[in-house]
C-alpha positions in Angstrom: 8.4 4.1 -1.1 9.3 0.7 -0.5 9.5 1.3 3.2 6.4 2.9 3.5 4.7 0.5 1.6 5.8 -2.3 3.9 4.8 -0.3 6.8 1.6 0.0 5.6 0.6 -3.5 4.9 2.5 -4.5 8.7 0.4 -2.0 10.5 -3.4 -3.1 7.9 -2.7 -7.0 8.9 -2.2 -5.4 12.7 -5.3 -3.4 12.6 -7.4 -6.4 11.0 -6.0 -8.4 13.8 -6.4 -6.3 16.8 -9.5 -5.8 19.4 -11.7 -3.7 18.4 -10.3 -1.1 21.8 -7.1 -1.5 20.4 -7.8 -0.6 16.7 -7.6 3.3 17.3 -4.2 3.0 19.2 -2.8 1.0 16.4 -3.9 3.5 13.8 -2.5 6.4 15.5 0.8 4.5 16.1 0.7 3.6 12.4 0.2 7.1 11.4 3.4 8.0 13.3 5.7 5.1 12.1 4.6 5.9 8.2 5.6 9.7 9.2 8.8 8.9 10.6 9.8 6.8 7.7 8.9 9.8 5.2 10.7 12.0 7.5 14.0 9.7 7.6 14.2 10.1 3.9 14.3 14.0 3.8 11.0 14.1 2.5 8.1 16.1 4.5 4.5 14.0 3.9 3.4 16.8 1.8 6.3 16.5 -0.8 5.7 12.6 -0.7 2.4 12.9 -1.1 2.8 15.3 -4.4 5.6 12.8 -5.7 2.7 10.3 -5.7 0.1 12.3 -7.0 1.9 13.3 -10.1 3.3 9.4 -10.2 -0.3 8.4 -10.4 -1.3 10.6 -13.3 1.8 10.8 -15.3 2.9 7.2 -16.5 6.3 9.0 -17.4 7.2 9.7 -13.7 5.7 6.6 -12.3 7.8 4.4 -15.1 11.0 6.6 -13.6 10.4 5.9 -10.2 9.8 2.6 -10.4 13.3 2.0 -12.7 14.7 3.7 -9.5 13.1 1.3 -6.9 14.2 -1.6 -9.2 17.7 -0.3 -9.6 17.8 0.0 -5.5 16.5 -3.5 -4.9 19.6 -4.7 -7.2 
């Protein structure tokens, strides 16, 4: 999550900052990168985006997966 996360907010502040010609190219590339990362976990982007869907409306999970991405960082 962590990775994807920072990924994210690399590739927004590259978008924001690109030529307008270049914007598409960037998003595509993004799009790829954010893939990849999902992938290099052993996740598919379908099972990550469940895992956030049901972190988003169960506060039980969320709470659980963030104690893991804490315990991680440590």
């Amino acid at each position: 999550f962590e990775q994807v996360a920072s990924l994210k907010q690399d590739y927004q502040q590259r978008i924001a900052a690109a030529a307008p010609a270049d914007k598409e190219r960037i998003l595509n590339e993004a799009v790829g990168a954010l893939k990849k990362a999902v992938n290099d976990q052993g996740l598919s982007v379908e099972e990550y985006d469940s895992i956030l869907e049901v972190a988003q409306n169960d506060p039980d999970v969320r709470e659980k997966i963030r104690q893991r991405i804490r315990a991680s960082i440590q």
